[in-house]
MIZARO-928279 format. One record per residue (C-alpha): x, y, z. Coordinates in pm, 1 decimal. Layout:
N
u X | v Y | w Z
...
***
This chain:
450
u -2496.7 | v 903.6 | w 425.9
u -2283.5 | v 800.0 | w 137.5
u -1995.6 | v 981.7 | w 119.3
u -1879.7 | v 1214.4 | w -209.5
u -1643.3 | v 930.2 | w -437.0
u -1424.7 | v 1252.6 | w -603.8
u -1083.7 | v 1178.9 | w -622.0
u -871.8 | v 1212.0 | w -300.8
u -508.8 | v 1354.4 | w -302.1
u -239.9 | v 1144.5 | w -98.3
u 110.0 | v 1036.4 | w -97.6
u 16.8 | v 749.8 | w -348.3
u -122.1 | v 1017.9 | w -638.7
u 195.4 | v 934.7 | w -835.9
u 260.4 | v 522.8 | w -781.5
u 512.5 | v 389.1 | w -1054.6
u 771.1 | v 563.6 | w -1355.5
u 870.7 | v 432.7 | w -1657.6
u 1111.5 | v 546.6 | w -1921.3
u 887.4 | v 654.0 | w -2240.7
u 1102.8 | v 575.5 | w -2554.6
u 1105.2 | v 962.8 | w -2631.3
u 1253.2 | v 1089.5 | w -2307.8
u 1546.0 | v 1014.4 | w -2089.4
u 1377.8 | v 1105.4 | w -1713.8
u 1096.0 | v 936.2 | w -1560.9
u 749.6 | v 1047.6 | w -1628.6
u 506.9 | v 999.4 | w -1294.9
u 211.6 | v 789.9 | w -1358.9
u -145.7 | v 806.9 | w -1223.6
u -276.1 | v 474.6 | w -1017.3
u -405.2 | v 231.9 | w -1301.4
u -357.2 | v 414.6 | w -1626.4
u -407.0 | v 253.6 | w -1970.9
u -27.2 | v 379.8 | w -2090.3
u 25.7 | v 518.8 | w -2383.2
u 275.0 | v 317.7 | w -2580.7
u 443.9 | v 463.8 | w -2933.3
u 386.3 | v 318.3 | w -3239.0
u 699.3 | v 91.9 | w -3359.1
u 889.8 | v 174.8 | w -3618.1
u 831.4 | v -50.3 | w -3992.8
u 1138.7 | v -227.5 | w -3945.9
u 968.8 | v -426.0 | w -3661.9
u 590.7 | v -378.4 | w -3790.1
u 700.8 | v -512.0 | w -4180.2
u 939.8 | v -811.8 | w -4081.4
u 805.9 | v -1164.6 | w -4023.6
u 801.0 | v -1393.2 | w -3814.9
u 1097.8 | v -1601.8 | w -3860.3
u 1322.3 | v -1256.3 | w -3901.0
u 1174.2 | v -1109.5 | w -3611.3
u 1298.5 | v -1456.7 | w -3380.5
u 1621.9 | v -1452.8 | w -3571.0
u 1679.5 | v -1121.0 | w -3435.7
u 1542.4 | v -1141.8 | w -3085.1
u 1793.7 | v -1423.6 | w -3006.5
u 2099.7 | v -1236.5 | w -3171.3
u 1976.7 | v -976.7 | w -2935.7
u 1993.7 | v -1262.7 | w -2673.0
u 2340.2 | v -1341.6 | w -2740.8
u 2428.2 | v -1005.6 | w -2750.6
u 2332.5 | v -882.8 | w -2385.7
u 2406.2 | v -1237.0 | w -2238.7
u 2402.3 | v -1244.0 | w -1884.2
u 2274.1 | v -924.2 | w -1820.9
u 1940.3 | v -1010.8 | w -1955.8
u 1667.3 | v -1260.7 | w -1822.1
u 1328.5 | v -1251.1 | w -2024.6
u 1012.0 | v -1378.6 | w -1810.8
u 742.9 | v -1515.6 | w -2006.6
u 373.7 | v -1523.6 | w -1905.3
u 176.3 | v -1905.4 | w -1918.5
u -98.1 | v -1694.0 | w -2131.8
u 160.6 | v -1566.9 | w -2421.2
u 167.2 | v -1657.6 | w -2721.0
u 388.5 | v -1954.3 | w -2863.5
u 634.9 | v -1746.7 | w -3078.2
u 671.2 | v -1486.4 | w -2734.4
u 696.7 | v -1779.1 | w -2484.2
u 992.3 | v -1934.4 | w -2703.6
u 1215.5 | v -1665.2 | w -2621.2
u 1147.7 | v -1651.3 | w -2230.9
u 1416.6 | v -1763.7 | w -1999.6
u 1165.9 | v -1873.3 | w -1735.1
u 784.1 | v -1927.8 | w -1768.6
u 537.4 | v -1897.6 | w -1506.7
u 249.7 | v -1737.4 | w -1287.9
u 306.2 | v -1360.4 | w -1213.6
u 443.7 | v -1396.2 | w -884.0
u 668.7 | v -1724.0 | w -908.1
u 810.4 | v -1547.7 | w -1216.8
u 827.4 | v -1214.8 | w -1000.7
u 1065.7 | v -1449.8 | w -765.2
u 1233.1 | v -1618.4 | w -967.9
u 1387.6 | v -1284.8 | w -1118.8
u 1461.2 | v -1202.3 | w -819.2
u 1646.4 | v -1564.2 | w -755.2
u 1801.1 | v -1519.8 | w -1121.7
u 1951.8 | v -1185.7 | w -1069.8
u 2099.0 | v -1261.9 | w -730.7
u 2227.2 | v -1547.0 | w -953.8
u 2367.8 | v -1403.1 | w -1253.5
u 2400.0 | v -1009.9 | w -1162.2
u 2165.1 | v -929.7 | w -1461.8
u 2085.2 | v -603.6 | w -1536.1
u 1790.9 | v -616.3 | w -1731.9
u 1436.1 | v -841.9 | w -1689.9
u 1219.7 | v -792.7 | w -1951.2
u 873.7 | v -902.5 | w -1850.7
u 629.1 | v -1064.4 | w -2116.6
u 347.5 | v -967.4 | w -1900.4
u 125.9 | v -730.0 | w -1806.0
u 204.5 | v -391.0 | w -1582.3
u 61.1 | v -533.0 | w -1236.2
u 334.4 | v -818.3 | w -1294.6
u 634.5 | v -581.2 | w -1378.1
u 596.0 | v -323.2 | w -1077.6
u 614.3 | v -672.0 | w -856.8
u 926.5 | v -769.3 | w -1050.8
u 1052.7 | v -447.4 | w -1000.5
u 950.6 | v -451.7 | w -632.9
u 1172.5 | v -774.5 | w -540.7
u 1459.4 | v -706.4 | w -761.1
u 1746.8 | v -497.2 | w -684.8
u 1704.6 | v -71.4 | w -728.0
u 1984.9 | v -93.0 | w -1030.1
u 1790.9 | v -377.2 | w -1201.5
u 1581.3 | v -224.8 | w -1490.1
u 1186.9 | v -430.3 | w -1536.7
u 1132.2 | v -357.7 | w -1882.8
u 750.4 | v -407.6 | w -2010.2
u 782.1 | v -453.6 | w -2364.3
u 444.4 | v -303.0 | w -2497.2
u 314.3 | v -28.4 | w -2170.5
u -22.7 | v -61.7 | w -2284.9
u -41.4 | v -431.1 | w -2188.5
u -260.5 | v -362.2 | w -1888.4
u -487.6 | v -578.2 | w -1699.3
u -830.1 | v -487.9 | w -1700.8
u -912.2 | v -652.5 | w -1327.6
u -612.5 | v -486.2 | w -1207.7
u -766.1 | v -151.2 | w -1362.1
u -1075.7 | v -219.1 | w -1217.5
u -951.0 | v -129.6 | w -823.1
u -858.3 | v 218.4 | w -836.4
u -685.5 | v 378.5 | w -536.6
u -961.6 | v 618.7 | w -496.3
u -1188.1 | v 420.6 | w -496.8
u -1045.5 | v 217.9 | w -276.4
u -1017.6 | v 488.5 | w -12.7
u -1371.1 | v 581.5 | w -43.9
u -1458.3 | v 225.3 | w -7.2
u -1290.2 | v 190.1 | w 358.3
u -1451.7 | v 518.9 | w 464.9
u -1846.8 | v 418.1 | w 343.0
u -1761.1 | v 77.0 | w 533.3
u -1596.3 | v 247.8 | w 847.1
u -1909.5 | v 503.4 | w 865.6
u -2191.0 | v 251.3 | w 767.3
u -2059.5 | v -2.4 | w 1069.4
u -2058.3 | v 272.0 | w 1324.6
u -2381.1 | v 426.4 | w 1177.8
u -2477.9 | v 54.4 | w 1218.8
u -2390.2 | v -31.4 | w 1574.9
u -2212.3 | v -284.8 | w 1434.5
u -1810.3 | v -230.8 | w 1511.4
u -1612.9 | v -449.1 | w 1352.5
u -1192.9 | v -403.8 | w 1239.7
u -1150.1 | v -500.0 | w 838.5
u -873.2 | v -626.7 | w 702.1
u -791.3 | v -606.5 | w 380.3
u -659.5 | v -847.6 | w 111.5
u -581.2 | v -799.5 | w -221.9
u -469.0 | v -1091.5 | w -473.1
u -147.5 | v -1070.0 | w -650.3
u -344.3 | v -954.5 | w -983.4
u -349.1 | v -585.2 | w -839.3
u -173.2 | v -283.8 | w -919.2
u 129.4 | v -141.1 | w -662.4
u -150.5 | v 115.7 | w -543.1
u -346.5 | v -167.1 | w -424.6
u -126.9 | v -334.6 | w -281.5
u 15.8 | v -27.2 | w -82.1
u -349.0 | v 26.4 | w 2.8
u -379.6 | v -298.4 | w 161.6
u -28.8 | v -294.0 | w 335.4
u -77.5 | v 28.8 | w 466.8
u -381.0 | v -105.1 | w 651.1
u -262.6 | v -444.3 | w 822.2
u -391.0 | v -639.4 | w 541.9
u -202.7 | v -867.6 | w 304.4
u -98.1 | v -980.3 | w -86.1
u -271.0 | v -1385.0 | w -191.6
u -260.6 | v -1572.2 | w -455.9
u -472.7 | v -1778.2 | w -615.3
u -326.0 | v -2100.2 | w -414.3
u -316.7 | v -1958.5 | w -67.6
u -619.2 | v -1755.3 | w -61.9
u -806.0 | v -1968.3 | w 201.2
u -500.1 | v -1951.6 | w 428.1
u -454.3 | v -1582.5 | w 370.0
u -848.8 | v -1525.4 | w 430.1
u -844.1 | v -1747.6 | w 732.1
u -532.7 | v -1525.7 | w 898.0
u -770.0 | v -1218.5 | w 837.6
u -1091.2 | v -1349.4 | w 981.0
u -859.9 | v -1441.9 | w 1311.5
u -735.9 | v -1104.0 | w 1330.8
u -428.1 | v -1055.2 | w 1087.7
u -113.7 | v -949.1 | w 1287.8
u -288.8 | v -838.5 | w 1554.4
u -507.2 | v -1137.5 | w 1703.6
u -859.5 | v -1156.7 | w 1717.6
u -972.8 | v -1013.9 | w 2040.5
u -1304.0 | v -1216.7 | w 2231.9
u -1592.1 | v -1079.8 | w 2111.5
u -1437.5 | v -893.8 | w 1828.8
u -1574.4 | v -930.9 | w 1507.1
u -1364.1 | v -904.7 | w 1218.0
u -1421.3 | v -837.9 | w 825.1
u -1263.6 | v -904.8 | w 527.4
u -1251.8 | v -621.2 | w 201.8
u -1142.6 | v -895.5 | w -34.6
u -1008.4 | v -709.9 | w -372.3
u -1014.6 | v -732.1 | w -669.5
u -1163.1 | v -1055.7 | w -740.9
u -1493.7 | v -1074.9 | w -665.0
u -1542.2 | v -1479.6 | w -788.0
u -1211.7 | v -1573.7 | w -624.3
u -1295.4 | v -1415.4 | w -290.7
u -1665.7 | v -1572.9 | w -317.5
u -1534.6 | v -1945.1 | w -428.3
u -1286.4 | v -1878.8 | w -102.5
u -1515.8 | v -1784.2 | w 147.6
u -1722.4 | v -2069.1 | w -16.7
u -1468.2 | v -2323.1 | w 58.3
u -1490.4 | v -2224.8 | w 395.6
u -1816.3 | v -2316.8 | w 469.3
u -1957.3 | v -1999.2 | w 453.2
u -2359.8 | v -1901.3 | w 302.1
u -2242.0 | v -1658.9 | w 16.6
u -2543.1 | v -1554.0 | w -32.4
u -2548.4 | v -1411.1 | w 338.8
u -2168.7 | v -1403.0 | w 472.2
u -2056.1 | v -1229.2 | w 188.7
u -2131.6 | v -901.4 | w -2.7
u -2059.0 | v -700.4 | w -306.0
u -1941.8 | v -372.6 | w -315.9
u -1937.3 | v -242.3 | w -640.5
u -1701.5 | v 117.3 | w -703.3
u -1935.2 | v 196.4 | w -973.4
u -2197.2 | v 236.3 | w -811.8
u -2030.0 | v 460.2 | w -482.8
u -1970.2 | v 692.3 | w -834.4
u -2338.1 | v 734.8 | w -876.8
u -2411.3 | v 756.1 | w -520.2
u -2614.6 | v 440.3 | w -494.2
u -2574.3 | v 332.3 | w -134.3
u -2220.7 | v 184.7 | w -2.3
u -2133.1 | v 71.8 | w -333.1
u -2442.5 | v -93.6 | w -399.1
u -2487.9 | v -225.9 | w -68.3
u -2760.3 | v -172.8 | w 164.8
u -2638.4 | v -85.9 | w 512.7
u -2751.2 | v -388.1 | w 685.6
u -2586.5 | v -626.7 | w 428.5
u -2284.4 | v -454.3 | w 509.1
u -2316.5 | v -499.6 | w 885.4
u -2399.8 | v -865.4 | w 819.9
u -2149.2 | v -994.4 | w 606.8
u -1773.8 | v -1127.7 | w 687.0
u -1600.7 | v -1085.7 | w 376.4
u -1701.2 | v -768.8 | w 172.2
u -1597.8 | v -834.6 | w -217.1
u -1502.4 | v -608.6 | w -462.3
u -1649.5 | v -570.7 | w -777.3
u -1378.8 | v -685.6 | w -1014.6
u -1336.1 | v -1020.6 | w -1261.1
u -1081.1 | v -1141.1 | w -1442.8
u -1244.8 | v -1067.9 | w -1841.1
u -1104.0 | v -1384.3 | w -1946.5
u -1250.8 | v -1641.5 | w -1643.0
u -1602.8 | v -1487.3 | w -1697.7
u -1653.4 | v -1621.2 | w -2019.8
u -1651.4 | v -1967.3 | w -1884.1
u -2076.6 | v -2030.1 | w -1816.8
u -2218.6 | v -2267.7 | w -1623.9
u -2444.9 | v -2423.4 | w -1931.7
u -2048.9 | v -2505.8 | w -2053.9
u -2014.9 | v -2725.6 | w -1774.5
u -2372.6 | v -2850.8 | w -1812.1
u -2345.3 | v -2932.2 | w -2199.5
u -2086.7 | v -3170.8 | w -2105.8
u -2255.6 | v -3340.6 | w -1894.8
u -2554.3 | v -3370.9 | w -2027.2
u -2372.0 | v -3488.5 | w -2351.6
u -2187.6 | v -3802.0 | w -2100.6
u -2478.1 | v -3856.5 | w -1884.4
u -2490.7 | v -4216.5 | w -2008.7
u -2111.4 | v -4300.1 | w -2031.3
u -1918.1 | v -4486.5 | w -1723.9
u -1772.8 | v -4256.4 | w -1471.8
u -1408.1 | v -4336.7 | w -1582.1
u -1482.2 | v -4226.5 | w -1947.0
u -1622.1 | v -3871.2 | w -1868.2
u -1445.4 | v -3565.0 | w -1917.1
u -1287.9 | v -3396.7 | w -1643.2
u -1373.9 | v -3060.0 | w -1592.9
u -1066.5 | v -2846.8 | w -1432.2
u -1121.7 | v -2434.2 | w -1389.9
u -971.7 | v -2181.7 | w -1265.3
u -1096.0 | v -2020.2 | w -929.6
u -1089.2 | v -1672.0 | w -1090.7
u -1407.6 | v -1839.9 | w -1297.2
u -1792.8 | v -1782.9 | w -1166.6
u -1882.3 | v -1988.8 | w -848.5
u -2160.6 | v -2172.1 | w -1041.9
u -1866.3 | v -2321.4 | w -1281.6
u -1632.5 | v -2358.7 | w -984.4
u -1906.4 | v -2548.6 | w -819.5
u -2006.6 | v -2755.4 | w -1144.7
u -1633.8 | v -2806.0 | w -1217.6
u -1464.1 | v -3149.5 | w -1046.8
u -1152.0 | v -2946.0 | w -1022.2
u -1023.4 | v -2597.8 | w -950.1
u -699.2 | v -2465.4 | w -889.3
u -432.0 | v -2215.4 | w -982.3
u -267.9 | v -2193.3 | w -1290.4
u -6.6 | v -2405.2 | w -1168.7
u -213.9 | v -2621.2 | w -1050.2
u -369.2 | v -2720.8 | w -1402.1
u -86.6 | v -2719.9 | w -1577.2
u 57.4 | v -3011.0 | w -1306.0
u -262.5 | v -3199.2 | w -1330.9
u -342.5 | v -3204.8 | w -1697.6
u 74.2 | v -3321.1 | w -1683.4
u 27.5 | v -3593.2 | w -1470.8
u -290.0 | v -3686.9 | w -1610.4
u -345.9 | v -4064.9 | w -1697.7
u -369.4 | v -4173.5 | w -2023.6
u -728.0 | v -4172.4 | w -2164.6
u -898.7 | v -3948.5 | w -1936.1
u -1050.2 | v -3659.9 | w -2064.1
u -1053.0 | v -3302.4 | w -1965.6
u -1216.1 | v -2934.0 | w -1999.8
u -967.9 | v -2676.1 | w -1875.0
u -1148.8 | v -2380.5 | w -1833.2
u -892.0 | v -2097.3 | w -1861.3
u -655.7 | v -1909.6 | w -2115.1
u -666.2 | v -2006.5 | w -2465.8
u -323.4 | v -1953.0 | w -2500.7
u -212.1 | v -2175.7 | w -2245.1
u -499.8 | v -2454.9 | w -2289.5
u -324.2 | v -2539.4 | w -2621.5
u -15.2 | v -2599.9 | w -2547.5
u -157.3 | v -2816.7 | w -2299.4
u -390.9 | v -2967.1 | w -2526.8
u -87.9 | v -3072.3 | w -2725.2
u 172.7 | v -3201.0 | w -2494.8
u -174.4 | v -3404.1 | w -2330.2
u -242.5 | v -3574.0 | w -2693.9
u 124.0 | v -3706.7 | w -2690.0
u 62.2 | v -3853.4 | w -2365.0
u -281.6 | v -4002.3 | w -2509.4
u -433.6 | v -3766.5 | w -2290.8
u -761.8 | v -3574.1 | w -2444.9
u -804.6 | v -3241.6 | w -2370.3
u -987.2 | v -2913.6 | w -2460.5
u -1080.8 | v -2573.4 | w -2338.6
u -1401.4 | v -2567.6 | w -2189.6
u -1574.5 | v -2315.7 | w -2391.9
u -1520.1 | v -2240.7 | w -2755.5
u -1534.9 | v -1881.6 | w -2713.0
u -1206.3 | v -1681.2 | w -2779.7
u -1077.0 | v -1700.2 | w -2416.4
u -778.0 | v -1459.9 | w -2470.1
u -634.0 | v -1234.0 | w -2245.5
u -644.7 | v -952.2 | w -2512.8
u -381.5 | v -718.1 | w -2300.8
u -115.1 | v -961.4 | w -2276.6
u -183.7 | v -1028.4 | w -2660.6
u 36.8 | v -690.4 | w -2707.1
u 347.6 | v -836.4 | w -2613.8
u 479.3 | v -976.7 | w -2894.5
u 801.8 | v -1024.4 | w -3110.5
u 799.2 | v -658.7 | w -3272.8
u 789.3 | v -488.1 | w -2946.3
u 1037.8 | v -751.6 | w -2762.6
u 1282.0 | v -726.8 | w -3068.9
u 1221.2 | v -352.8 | w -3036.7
u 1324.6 | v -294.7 | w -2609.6
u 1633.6 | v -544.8 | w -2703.9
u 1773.3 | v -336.5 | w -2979.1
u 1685.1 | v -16.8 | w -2743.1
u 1906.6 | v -228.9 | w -2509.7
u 2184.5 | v -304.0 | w -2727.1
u 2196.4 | v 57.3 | w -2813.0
u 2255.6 | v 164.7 | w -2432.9
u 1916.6 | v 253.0 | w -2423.1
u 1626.6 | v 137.4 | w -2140.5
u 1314.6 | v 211.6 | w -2282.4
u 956.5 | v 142.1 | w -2079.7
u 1092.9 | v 92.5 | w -1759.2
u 851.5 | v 7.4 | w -1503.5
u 931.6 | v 130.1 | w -1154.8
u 786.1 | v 133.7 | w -804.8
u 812.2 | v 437.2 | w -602.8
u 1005.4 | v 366.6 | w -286.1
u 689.0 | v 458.9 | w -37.8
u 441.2 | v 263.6 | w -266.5
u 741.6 | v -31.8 | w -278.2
u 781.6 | v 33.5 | w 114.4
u 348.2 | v -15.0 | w 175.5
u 288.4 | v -245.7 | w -53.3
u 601.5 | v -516.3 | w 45.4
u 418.3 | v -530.0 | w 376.2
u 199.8 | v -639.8 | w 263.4
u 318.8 | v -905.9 | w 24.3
u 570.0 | v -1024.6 | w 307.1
u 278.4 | v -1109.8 | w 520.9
u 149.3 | v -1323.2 | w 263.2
u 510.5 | v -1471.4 | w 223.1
u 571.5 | v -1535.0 | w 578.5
u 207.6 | v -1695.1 | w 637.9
u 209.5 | v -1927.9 | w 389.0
u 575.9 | v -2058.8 | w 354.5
u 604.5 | v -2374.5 | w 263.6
u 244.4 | v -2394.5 | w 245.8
u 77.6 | v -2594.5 | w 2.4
u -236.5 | v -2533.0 | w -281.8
u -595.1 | v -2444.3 | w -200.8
u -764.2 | v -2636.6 | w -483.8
u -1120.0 | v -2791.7 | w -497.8
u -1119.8 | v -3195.9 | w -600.8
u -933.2 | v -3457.3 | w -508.4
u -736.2 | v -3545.8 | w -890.7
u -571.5 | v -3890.6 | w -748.7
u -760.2 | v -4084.6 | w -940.3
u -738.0 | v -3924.3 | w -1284.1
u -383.7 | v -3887.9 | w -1274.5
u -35.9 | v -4123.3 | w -1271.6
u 65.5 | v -3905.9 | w -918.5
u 27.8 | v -3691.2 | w -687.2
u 16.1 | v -3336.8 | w -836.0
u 304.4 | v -3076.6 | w -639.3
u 167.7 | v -2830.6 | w -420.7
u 235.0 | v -2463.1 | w -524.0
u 194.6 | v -2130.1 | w -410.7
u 195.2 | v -1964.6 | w -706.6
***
């Protein structure tokens, strides 16, 4: 029997603080809230643009050394001009960490979303403040793993294999796009952190038996959160028959008692990797029929003048499978770079970061385009912009550290376990991509884990 998906209390009810602009102590936080953030005052709402920047890098000047701003790859141009560093949400996440160590700064204000700062804030010092300058810029496939739900997920499992005859030890893994709770969640249990590059490898150490090797005759599974269509295009990439090897577990379905999350029993019993049911909003609105309009559109040119299609792995498996290429986000950003001139490509992620690809690929003579003409915005990072960054750096200038984002030390303590175990298995590891892009491009493209 199912069992009752009400909400559990544990050592991980309150997971992360921040300072709320109208209070001085921290304010505990449920697991993956939607957080309330104040409206601004006119000053920042009424100025423009160009007075807004003007501003911001007065600001800049101002705090000097003690300040290091991290910009997302999916901001906006006039938020990305101000950032110190731009990257991925865990090589930025590092490289803070590298920065302060560097330059003793005090403050990182993170042009991200909240999953991103509580990692910032987990591998920088306890006297650094991680600032998130809007606190309702959330991530909605972060939001969709709850702890809860979690828990209740790894007790259905644990009953359903014993109730099957079917033993088995799981081990979880989360990706990086995951709240602290998650990741505590996963650390707690032997499992570990992946990204988007190393998710084979980090899959592959699971299936073998984690930190504790496989035993003979021991069968091992996988609770892959919370990206369902990276976990699938993984497992894929390993050989195995999705449509048998892996299953879905959907949390929304535990809530209305429907089976183990969806699942019958004997799927569950069956399958190696058991995959949450989250997406990435964004990825999902690249289709299949996107892939197939182009070629259909190219079916009579030569191979060497078709366009290139390049996605993301958080898209769909039947795009990642149409697709010639998929990688991480560093991984098409160092492709579509070292692209030859006159190829052609369809980069199926981010709007904001497909056009300033699009135009740094023209000046090379390199065409390029985003893969569907949908809006493919990441509407939550869309909140950070230059009101709300001009706003934290004047709260700064004034002495004053407003939306702090902060770890709890046992969340910190659970989930760095399990983010170490990523770091120590895949150091100096290279990128899990799909496609071999020598031929389309003047070099090799650099490895990442990202």
């Amino acid at each position: 029997m199912p069992l009752a998906a009400g909400p559990k209390k544990n050592l991980l009810t309150s997971l992360t603080t921040h300072h709320a602009p109208s209070t001085t102590h921290p304010i505990p936080l449920l697991r993956s809230p939607m957080l309330w953030q104040p409206s601004l005052p006119e000053s920042y709402t009424r100025a423009t643009p160009d007075d807004l920047r003007a501003r911001i890098t007065a600001r800049r000047q101002e705090l000097g050394s003690r300040l290091i701003i991290l910009g997302h790859h999916y901001q906006v141009d006039d938020v990305i001009r101000h950032a110190d560093i731009t990257g991925d949400s865990l090589k930025l996440a590092q490289a803070a960490a590298s920065r302060v160590a560097e330059s003793g700064a005090k403050f990182v204000v993170f042009c991200g979303v909240h999953f991103m700062a509580e990692t910032a804030d987990m591998l920088t010092p306890d006297d650094v403040a991680v600032i998130l300058p809007d606190l309702s810029a959330g991530c909605s496939m972060a939001d969709m793993a709850d702890y809860d739900d979690a828990v209740v997920a790894w007790e259905q499992i644990e009953t359903t294999l014993t109730d099957q005859r079917a033993p088995a030890r799981v081990i979880p893994i989360t990706y990086i796009n995951s709240s602290a709770a998650i990741k505590a969640f996963v650390g707690e249990r032997g499992g570990a952190v992946c990204t988007s590059s190393n998710a084979r490898m980090v899959l592959e150490w699971a299936l073998a038996g984690g930190d504790q090797p496989k035993k003979k005759a021991e069968k091992i599974k996988v609770l892959f959160l919370p990206d369902q269509h990276l976990g699938r295009n993984t497992a894929a990439s390993m050989g195995m028959d999705v449509s048998v090897d892996t299953v879905l577990y959907d949390f929304r379905k535990t809530r209305k008692g429907d089976g183990v999350g969806g699942a019958t029993p004997e799927q569950i019993a069956r399958a190696q990797v058991i995959l949450w049911a989250g997406h990435c909003s964004v990825h999902k609105l690249f289709r299949p029929e996107h892939v197939d309009q182009i070629r259909t559109a190219e079916a009579g040119l030569p191979e060497a003048q078709r366009t290139r299609v390049l996605v993301h792995p958080e898209c769909m498996k039947e795009v990642v499978d149409r697709a010639d290429l998929a990688g991480s986000t560093e991984y098409i950003i160092r492709t579509i770079d070292a692209a030859k001139p006159g190829t052609k490509w369809a980069i199926g992620t981010e709007t904001n970061l497909v056009e300033r690809l699009v135009k740094s690929a023209a000046a090379r003579g390199v065409r390029a385009r985003i893969l569907s003409d949908c809006q493919c915005m990441c509407t939550t990072m869309y909140r950070i912009d230059q009101p709300h960054l001009c706003w934290v750096l004047d709260m700064l200038a004034a002495g004053k550290v407003v939306n702090q984002i902060k770890v709890l030390p046992k969340v910190k303590e659970l989930a760095m376990s399990a983010l170490d175990r990523m770091l120590r298995l895949t150091a100096g590891a290279g990128s899990a991509v799909k496609g071999d892009a020598a031929k389309w491009t003047a070099g090799p493209v650099a490895a990442t884990v990202d």
